[in-house]
N, C-alpha and C positions, 0 to 999 in steps of 0.2 A: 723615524725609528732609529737610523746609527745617530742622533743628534740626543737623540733620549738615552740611547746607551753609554753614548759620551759624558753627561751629567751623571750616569748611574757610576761609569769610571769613577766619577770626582768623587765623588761620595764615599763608594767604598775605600780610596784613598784618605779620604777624613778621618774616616771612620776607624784604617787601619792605625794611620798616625795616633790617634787618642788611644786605643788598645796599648799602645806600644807606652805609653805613657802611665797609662792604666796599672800596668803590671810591671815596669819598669822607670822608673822617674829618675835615675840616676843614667839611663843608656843617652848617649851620645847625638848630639841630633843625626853625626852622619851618619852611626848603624840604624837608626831610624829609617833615614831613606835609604838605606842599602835593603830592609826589609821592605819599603812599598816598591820598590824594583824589583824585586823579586817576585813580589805579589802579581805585579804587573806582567813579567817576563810569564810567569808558570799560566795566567789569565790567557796569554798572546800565544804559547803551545798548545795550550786547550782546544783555544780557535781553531786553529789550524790544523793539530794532529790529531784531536779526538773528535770534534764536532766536524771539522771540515767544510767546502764548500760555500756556497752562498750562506748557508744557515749560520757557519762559522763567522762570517764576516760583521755579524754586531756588536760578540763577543768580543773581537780582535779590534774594534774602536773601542769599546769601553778601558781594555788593556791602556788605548792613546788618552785617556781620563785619568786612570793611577799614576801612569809617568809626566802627565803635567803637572798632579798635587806632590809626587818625589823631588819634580824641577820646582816646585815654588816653596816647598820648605827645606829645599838645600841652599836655596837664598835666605830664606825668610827664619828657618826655622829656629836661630841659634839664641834669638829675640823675643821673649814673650807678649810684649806689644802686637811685634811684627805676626809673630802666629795666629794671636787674636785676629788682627788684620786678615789674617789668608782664612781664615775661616770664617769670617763675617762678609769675608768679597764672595768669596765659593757659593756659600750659601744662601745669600741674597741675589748672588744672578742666576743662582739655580730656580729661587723662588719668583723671583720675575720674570724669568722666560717660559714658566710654568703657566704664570698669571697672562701673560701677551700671547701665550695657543689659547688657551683656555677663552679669552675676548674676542680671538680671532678664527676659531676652528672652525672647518668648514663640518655643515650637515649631510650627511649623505642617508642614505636608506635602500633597501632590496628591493624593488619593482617586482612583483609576483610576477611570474607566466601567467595567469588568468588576468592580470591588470592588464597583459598587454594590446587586448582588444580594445580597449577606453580610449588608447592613443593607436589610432587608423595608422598611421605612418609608420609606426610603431610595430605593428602587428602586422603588417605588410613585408614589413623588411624582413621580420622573425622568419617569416614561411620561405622569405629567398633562401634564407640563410639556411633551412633545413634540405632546401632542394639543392641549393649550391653546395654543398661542404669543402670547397674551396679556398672559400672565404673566411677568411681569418681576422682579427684587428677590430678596431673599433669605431665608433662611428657615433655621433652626438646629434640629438634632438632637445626641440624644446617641447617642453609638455606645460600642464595646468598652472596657471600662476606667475609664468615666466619661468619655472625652475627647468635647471637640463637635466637630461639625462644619456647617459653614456652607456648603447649597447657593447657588450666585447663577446665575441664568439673566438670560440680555439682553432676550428677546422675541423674537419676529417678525421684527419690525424691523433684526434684526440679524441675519437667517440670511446663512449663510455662514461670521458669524469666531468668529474662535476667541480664547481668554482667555489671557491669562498672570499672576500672581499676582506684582507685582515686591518687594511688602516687605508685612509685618506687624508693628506695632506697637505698643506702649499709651500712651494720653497720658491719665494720672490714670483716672479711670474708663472710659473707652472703648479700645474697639480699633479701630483705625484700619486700613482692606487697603486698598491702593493695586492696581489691577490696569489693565492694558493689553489692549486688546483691536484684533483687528487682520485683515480679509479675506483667509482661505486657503483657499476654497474648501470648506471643511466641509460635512457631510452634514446636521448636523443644523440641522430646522428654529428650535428654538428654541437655541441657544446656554448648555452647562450649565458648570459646573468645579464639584469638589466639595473645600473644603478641611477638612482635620482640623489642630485645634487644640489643644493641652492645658488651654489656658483659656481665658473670653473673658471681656467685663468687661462690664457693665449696660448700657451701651452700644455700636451699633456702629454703624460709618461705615464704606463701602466706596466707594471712589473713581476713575473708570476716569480716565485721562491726559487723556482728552479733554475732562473737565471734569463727567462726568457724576455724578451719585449716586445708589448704588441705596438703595431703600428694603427692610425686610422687607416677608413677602406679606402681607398679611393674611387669615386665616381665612376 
């Protein structure tokens, strides 16, 4: 996610630099980048003092995306070769890093509560997990086909909400789940989601919005 907002930075950096040209062909390259600094600066108080918090924090890297495209056309910019160049590198490694998730994303999918009878070990552990509310973190099985699957319960502490799974993804060794969780009145005491994955990596981080992380369970 901050790695897609970072690219989304560049962009809107591009995007502002060609505007400014757009409507003004005679401004300077440095008021140029004095204006995606600015873009960038008022992007980076957003973050932080309207949106705030974790939620804030994707905004506030894409802000580090406009002041990289400021920093490469207060080099590059005074050149029109050289700007062709910073927009043909921007936008080509935006397009390949695009194309190399895209070849390499992992699949995941929502394991119903009723699927969880089909895997024993599976639906075993569910019913501790309601009588325990305790238990918090997560805990990995393998199910049909070799694919895993990664239970996460909340605890106790959190009856009532429910999960939502917003992205999964790999960074070098680890897999990264981002999930939101959020009070609708759920039945269950201890708060479960079961996700199936086709792989996971040696490591694993799971992350709810609010800042939290869960651990596995331990034995």
């Amino acid at each position: 996610m901050f790695v897609n907002m970072y690219l989304l930075g560049l962009l809107i950096g591009l995007g502002t630099y060609a505007l400014t040209i757009l409507f003004s062909k005679e401004m300077e390259n440095k008021k140029r980048v004095i204006v995606l600094l600015l873009v960038g600066i008022v992007t980076l108080f957003a973050s932080i003092f309207v949106i705030g918090g974790f939620e804030g924090m994707p905004y506030g890297v894409s802000s580090v995306g406009i002041f990289t495209t400021a920093i490469l056309f207060s080099f590059f910019g005074k050149n029109t070769i050289w700007k062709k160049f910073v927009y043909t590198f921007v936008l080509l490694f935006i397009v390949l890093y695009f194309a190399f998730t895209y070849m390499n994303k992992v699949d995941y999918w929502i394991i119903k509560k009723t699927h969880f009878s089909y895997e024993d070990e599976m639906s075993l552990y569910e019913e501790q997990l309601q009588k325990n509310v305790s238990i918090s973190g997560y805990k990995v099985f393998t199910i049909l086909e070799g694919n895993k699957a990664i239970v996460l319960s909340l605890g106790g502490k959190m009856e009532g909400n429910d999960i939502e799974v917003l992205n999964v993804e790999e960074q070098g060794n680890t897999t990264l789940i981002t999930i939101r969780s959020y009070y609708n009145q759920s039945n269950e005491k201890n708060p479960v989601i079961g996700i199936g994955l086709n792989r996971i990596q040696s490591e694993i981080v799971i992350m709810d919005t609010n800042g939290t992380i869960y651990e596995e369970v331990s034995e």
